[in-house]
Structure formats: C-alpha cells, structure tokens
MDTraj code that builds the backbone (N, CA, C; nanometers):
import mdtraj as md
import numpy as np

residues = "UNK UNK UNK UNK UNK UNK UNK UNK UNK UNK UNK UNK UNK UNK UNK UNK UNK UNK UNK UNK UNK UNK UNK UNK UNK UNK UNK UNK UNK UNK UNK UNK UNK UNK UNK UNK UNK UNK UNK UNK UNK UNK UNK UNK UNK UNK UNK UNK UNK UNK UNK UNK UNK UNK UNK UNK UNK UNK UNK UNK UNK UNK UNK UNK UNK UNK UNK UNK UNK UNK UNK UNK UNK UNK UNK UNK UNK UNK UNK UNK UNK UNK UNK UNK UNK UNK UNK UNK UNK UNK UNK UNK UNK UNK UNK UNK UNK UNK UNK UNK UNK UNK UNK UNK UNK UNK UNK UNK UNK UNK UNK UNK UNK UNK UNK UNK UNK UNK UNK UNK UNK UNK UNK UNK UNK UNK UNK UNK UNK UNK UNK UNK UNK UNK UNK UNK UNK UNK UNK UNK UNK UNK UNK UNK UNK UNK UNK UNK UNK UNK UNK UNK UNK UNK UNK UNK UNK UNK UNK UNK UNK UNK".split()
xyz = np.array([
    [-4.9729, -11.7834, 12.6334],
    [-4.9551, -11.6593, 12.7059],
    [-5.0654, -11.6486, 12.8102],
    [-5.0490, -11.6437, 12.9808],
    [-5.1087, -11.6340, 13.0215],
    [-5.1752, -11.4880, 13.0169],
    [-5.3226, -11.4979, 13.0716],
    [-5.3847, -11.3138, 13.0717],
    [-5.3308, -11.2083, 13.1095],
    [-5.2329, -11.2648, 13.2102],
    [-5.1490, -11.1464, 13.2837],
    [-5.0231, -11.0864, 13.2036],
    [-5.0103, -11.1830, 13.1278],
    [-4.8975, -11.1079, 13.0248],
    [-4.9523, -11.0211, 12.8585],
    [-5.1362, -11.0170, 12.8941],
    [-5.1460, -10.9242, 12.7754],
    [-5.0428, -10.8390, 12.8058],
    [-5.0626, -10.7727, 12.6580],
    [-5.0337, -10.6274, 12.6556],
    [-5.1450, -10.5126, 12.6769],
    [-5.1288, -10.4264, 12.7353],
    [-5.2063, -10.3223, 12.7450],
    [-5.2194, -10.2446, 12.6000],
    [-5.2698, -10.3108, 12.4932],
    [-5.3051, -10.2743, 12.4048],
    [-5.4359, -10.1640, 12.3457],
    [-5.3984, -10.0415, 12.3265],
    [-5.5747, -9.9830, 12.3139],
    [-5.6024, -10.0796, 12.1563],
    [-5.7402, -10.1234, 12.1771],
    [-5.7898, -10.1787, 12.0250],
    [-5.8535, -10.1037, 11.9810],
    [-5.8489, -10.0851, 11.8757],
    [-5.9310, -10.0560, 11.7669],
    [-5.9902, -10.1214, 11.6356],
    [-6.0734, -10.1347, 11.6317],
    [-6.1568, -10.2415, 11.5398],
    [-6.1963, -10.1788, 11.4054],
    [-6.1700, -10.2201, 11.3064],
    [-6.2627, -10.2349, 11.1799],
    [-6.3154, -10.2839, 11.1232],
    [-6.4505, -10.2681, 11.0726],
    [-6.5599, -10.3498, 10.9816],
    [-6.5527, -10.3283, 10.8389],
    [-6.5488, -10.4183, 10.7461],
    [-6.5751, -10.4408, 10.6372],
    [-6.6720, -10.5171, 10.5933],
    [-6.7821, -10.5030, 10.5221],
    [-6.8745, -10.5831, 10.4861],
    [-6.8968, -10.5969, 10.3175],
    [-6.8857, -10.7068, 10.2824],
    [-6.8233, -10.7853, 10.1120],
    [-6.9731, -10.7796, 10.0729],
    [-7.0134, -10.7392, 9.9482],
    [-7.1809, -10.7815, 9.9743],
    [-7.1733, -10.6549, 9.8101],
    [-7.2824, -10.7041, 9.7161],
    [-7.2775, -10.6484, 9.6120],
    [-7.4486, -10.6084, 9.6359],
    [-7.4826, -10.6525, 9.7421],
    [-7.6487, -10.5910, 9.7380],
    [-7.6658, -10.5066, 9.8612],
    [-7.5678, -10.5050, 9.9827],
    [-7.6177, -10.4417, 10.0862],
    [-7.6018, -10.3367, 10.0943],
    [-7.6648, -10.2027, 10.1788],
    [-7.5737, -10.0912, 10.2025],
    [-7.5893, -10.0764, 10.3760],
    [-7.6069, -9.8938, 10.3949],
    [-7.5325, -9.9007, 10.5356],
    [-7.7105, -9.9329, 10.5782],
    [-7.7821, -9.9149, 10.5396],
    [-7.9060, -9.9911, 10.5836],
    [-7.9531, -10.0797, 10.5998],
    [-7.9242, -10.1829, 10.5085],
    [-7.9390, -10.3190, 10.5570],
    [-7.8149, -10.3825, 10.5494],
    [-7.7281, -10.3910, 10.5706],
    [-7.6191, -10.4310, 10.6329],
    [-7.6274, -10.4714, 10.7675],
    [-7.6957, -10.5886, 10.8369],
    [-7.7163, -10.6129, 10.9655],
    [-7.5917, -10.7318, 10.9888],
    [-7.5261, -10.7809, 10.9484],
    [-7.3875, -10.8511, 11.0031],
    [-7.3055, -10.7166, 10.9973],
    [-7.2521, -10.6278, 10.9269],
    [-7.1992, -10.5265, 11.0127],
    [-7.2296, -10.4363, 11.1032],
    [-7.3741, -10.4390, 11.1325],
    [-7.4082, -10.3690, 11.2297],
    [-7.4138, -10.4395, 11.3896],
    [-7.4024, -10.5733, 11.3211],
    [-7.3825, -10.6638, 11.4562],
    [-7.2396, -10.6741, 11.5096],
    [-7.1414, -10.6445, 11.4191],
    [-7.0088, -10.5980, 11.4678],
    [-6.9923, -10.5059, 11.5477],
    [-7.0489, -10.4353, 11.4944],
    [-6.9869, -10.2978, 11.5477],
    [-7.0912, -10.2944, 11.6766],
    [-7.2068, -10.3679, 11.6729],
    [-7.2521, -10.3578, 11.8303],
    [-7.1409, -10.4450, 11.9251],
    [-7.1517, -10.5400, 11.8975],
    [-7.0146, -10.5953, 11.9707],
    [-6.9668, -10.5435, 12.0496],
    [-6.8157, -10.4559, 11.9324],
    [-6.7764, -10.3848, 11.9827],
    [-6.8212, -10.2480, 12.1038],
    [-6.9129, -10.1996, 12.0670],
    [-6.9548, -10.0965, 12.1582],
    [-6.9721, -10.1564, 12.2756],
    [-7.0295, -10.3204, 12.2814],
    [-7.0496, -10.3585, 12.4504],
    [-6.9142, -10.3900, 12.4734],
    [-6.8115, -10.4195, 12.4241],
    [-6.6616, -10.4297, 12.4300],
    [-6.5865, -10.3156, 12.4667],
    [-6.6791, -10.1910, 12.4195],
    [-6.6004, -10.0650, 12.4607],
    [-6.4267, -10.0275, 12.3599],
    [-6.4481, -10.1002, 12.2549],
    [-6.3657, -10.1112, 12.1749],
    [-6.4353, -9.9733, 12.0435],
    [-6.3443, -9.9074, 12.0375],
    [-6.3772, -9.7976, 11.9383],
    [-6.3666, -9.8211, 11.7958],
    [-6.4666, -9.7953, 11.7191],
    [-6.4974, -9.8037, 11.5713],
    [-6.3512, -9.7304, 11.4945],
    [-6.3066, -9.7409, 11.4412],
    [-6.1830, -9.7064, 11.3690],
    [-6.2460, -9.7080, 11.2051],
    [-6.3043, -9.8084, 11.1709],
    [-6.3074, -9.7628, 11.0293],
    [-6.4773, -9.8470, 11.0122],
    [-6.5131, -9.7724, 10.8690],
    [-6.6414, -9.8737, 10.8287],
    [-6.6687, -9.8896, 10.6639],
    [-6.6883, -10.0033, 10.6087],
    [-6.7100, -10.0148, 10.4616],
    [-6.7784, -10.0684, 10.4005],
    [-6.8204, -10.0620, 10.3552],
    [-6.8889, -10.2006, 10.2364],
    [-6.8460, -10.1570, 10.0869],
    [-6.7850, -10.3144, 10.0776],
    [-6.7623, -10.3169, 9.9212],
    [-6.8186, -10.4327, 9.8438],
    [-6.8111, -10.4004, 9.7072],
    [-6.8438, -10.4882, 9.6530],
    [-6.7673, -10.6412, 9.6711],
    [-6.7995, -10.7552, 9.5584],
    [-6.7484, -10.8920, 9.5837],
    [-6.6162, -10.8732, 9.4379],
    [-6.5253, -10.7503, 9.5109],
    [-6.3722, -10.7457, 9.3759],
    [-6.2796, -10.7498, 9.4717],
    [-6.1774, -10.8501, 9.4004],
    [-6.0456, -10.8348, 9.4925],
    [-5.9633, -10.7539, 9.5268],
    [-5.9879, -10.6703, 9.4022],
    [-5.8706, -10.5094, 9.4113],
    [-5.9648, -10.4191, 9.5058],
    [-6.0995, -10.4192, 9.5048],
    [-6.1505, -10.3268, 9.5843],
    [-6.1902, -10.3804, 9.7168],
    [-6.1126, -10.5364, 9.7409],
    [-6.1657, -10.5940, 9.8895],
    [-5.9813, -10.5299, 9.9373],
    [-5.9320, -10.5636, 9.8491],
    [-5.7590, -10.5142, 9.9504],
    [-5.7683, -10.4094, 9.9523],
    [-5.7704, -10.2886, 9.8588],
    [-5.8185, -10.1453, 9.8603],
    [-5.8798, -10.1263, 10.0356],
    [-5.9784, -10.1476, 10.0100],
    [-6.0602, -10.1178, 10.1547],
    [-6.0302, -10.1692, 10.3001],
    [-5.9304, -10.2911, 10.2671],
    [-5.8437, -10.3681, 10.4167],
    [-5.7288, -10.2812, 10.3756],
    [-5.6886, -10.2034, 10.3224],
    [-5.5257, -10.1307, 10.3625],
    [-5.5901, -9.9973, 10.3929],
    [-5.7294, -9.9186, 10.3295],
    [-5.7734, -9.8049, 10.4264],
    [-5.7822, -9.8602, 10.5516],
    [-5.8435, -9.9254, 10.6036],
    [-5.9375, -9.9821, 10.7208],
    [-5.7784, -9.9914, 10.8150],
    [-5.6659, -10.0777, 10.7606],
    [-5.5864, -10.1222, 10.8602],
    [-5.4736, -9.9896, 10.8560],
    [-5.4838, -9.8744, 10.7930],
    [-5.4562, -9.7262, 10.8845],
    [-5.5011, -9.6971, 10.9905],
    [-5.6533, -9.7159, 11.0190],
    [-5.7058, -9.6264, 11.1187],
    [-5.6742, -9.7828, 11.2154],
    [-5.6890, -9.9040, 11.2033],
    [-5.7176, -9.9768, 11.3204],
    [-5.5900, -10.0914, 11.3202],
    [-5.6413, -10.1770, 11.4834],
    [-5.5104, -10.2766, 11.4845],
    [-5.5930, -10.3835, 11.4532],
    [-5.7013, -10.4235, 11.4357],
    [-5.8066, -10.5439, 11.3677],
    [-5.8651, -10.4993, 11.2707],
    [-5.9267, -10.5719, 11.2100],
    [-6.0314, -10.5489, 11.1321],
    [-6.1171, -10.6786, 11.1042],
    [-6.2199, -10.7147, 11.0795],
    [-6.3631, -10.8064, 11.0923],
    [-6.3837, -10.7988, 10.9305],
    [-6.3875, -10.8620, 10.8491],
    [-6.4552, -10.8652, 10.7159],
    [-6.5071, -10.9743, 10.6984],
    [-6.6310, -10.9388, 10.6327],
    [-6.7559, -11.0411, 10.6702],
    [-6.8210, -11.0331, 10.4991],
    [-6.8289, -11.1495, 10.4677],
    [-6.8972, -11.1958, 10.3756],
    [-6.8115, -11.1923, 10.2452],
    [-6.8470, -11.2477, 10.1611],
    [-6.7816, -11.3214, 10.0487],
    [-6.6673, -11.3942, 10.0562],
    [-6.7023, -11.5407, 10.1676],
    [-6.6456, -11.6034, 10.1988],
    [-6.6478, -11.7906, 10.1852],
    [-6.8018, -11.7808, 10.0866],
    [-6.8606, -11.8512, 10.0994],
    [-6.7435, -11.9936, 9.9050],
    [-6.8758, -12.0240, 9.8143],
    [-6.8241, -12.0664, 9.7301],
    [-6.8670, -12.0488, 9.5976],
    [-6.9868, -11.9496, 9.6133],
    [-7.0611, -11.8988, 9.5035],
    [-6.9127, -11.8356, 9.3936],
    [-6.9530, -11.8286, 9.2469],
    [-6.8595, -11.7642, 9.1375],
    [-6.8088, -11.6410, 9.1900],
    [-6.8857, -11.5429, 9.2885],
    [-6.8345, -11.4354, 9.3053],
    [-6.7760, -11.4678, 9.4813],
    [-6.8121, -11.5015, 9.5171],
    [-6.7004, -11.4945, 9.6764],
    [-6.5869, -11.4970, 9.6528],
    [-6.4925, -11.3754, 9.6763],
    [-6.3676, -11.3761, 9.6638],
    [-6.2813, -11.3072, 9.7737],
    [-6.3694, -11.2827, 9.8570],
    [-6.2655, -11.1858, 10.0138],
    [-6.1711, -11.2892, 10.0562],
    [-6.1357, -11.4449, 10.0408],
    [-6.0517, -11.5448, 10.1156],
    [-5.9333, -11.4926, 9.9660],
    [-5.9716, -11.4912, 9.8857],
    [-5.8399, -11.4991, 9.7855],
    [-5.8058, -11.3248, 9.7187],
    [-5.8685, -11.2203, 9.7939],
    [-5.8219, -11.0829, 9.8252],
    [-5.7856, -11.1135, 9.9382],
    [-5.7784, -11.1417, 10.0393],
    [-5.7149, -11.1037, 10.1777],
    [-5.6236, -11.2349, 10.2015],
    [-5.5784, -11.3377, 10.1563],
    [-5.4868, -11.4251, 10.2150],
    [-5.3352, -11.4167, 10.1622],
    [-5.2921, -11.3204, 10.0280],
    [-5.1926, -11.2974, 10.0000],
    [-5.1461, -11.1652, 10.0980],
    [-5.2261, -11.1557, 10.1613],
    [-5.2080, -10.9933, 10.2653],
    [-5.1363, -11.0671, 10.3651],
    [-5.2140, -11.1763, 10.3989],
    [-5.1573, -11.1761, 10.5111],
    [-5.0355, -11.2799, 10.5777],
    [-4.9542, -11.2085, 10.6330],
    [-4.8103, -11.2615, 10.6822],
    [-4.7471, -11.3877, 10.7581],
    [-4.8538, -11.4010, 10.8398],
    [-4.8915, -11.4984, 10.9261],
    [-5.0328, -11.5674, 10.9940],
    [-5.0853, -11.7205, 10.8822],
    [-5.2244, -11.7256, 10.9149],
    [-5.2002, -11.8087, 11.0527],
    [-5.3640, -11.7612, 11.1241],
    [-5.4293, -11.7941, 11.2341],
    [-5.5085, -11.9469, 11.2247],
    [-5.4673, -12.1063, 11.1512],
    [-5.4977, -12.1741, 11.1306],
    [-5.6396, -12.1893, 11.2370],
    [-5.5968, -12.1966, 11.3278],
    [-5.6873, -12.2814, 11.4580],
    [-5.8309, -12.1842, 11.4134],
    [-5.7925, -12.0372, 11.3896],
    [-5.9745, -11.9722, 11.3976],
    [-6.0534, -12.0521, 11.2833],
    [-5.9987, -12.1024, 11.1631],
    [-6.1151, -12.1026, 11.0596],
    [-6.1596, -12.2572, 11.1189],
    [-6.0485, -12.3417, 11.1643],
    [-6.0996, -12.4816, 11.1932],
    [-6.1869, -12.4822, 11.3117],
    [-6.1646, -12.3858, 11.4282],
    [-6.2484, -12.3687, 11.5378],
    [-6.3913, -12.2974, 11.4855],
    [-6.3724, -12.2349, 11.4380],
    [-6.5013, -12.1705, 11.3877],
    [-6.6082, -12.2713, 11.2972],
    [-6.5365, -12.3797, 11.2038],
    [-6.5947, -12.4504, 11.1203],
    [-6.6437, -12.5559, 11.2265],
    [-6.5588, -12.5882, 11.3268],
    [-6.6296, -12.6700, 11.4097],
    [-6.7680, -12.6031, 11.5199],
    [-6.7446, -12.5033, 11.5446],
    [-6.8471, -12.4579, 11.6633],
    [-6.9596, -12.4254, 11.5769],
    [-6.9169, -12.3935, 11.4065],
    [-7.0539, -12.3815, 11.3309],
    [-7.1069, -12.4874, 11.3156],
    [-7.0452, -12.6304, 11.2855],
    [-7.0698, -12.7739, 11.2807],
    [-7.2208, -12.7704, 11.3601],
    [-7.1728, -12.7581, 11.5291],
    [-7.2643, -12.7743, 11.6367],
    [-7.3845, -12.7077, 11.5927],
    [-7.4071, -12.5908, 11.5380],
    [-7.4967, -12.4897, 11.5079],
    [-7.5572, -12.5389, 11.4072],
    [-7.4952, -12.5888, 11.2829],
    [-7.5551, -12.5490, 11.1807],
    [-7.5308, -12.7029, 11.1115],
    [-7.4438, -12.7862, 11.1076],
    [-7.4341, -12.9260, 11.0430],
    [-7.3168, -12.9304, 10.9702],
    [-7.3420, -13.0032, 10.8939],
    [-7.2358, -13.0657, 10.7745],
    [-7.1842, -12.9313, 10.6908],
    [-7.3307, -12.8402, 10.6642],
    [-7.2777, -12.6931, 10.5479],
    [-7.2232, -12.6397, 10.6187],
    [-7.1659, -12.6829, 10.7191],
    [-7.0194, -12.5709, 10.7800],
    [-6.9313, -12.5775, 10.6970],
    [-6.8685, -12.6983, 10.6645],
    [-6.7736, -12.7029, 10.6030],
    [-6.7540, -12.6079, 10.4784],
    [-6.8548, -12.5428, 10.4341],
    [-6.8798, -12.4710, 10.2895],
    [-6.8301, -12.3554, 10.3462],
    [-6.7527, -12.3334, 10.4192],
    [-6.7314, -12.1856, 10.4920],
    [-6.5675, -12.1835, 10.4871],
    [-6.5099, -12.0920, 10.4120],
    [-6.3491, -12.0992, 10.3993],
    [-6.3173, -11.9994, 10.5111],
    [-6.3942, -11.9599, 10.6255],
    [-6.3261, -11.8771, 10.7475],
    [-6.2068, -11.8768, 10.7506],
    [-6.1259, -11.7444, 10.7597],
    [-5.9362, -11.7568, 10.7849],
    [-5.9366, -11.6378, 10.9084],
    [-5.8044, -11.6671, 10.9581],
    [-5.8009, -11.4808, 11.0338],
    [-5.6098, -11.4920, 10.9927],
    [-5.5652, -11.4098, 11.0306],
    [-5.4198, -11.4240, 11.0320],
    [-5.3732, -11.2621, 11.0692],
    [-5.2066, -11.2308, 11.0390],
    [-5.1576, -11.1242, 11.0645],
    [-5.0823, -11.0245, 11.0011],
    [-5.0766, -10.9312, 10.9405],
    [-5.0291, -10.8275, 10.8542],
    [-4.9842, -10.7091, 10.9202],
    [-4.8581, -10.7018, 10.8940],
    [-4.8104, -10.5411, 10.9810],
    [-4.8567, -10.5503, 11.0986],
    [-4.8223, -10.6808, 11.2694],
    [-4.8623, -10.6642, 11.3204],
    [-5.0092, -10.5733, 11.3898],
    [-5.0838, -10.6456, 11.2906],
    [-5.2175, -10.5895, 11.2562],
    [-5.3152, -10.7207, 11.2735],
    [-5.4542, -10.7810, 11.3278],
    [-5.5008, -10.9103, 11.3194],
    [-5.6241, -10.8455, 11.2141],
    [-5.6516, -10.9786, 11.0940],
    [-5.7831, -10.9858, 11.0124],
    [-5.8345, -11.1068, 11.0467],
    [-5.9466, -11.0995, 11.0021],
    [-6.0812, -11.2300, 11.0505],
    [-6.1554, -11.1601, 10.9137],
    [-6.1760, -11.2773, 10.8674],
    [-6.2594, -11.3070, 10.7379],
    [-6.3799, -11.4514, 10.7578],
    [-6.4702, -11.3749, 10.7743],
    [-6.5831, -11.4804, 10.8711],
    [-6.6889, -11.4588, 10.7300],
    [-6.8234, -11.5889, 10.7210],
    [-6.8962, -11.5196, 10.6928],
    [-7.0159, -11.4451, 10.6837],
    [-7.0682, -11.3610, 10.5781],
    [-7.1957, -11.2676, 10.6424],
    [-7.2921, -11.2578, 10.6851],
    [-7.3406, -11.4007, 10.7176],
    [-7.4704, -11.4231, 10.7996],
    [-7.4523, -11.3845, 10.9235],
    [-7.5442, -11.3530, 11.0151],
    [-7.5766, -11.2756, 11.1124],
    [-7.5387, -11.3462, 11.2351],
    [-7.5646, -11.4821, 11.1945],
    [-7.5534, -11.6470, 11.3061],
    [-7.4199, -11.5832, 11.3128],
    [-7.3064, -11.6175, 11.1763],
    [-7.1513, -11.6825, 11.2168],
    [-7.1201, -11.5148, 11.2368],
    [-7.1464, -11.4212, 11.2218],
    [-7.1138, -11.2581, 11.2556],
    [-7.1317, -11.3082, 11.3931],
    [-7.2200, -11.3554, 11.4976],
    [-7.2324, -11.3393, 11.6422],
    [-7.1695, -11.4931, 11.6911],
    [-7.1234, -11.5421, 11.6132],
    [-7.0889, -11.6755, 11.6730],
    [-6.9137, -11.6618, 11.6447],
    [-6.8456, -11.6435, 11.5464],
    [-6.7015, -11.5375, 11.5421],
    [-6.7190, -11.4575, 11.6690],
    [-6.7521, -11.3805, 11.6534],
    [-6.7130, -11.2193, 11.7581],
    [-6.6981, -11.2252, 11.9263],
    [-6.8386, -11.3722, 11.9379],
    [-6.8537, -11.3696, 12.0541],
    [-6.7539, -11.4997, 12.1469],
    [-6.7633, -11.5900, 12.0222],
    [-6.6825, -11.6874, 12.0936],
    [-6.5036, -11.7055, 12.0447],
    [-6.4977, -11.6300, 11.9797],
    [-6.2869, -11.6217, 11.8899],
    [-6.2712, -11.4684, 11.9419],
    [-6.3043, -11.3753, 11.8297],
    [-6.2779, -11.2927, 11.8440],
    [-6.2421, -11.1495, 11.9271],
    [-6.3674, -11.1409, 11.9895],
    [-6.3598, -11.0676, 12.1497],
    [-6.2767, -11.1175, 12.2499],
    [-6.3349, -11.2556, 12.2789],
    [-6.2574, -11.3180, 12.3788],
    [-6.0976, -11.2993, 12.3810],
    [-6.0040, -11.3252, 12.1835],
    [-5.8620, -11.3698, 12.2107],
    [-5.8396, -11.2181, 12.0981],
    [-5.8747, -11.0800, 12.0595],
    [-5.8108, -10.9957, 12.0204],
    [-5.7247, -10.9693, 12.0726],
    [-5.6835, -10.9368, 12.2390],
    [-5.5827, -10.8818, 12.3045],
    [-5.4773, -10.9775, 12.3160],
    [-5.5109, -11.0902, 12.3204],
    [-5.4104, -11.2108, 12.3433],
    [-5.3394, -11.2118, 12.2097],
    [-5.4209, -11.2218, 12.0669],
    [-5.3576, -11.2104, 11.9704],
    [-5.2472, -11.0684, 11.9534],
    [-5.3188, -10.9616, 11.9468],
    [-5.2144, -10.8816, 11.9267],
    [-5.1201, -10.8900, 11.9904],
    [-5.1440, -10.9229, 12.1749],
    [-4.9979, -10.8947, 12.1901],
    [-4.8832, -10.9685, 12.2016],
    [-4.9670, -11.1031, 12.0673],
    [-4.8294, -11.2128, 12.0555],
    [-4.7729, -11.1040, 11.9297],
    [-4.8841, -11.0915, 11.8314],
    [-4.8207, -10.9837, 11.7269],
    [-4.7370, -10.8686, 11.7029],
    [-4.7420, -10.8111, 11.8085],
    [-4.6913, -10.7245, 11.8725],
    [-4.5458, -10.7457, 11.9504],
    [-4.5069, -10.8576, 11.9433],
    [-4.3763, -10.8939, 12.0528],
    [-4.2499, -10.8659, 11.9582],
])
top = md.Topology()
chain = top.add_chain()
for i, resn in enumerate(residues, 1):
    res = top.add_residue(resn, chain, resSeq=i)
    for name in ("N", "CA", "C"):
        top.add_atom(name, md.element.get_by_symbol(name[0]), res)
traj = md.Trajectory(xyz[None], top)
C-alpha cells in the first residue's frame, strides 16, 4: 500500500506494561511509550500494568482495546517460568504480523547479538484492532516504537480496516 492510500485514521494508542515488580513509578519502558506517542501526537487511550497472569494479561488487552485502535504491551515476553504475555495475547489474536517479531529479532541482532533470539516479539490483529507484544527493556521499548511501530501503525490499520 502506497502512503497515499493510508487511511485517515485518528490513532489511538494503548500501553500495557507485564511486570510483577513495577508500578506507575518506575515503570520506565511504559513511560517511554507513551513519550513516543506524545512526540507522535497520538493520544493516550488507555494505561496498565499488570501482573505476569494470563487471565489478567487478556483482562487488561480487552479493557485497553475499548478505548484504543493499538495497543503496545511490553514485557513478559521473554523465557523466564513466569513470562507469559506471548501465550495470553496470541490466542487473541486473528491475524499475526509475522515480519514484526522476525524484523525486530533481527534489528535487535545488530544491537544486542545472538540473545536476540531469546525474545518471542509478535504483533498481529484482533477486531480490526493492531497489538505489539515487544519486550520490557527500555533498548527494545525505543527500538519497536521507533523503527516498526510509529513508522507502519497507519499503514497497518488501514490494511485492517479494509
């Protein structure tokens, strides 16, 4: 789809942050979202942190995807006993976004080495709705947002949207 055929989509973004130790204080990968967004000019729609449970990671992506047409959930993505946001959020979703987790695992490659691969990154689509499940370090929070996410939200939705 070339640029000219976005859709004039208003976005709205939501943050979720997976994390059994953070709150809204130190929570700095969601606060790096949501700066993002503000230089994006993209309006905050929802904000959370939950613990690392599957019923309370979908719980909080079906509030979140009322108020917004994205949503960003960040952390517990990794391979520790408790990371579980990839296996709460991938029965959600309708249609996955293959290319983000492999693009992302590669541009982290460049960054970071071989422990990219330890990163199950997904994004995909629900109720013409886009999720991104990145994870919560601060690096892949600004390395997602700035180089996938910002750039192709509008392009995504408004294939989602057709």
């Amino acid at each position: 789809m070339k640029p000219e055929h976005e859709q004039p989509i208003q976005l709205v973004g939501g943050v979720i942050t997976v994390s059994s130790s953070r709150d809204s204080q130190t929570d700095t990968s969601g606060k790096a979202i949501k700066e993002y967004f503000i230089q994006n000019n993209i309006p905050l729609g929802y904000y959370g942190i939950v613990t690392d449970n599957i019923g309370a990671i979908r719980a909080e992506l079906i509030q979140a995807l009322q108020e917004c047409n994205f949503v960003v959930v960040n952390g517990g993505t990794g391979l520790t006993h408790d990371d579980c946001t990839i296996e709460a959020i991938s029965p959600i979703l309708e249609k996955k976004i293959d290319g983000f987790g492999e693009l992302f695992r590669i541009k982290s490659y460049e960054e970071i080495g071989t422990s990219a691969m330890l990163s199950r990154a997904i994004a995909g689509i629900s109720g013409r709705k886009a999720i991104f499940c990145i994870p919560g370090s601060t690096g892949a929070v600004s390395l997602a947002m700035k180089t996938f996410i910002i750039p192709e939200i509008r392009h995504i939705l408004s294939h989602a949207n057709r």
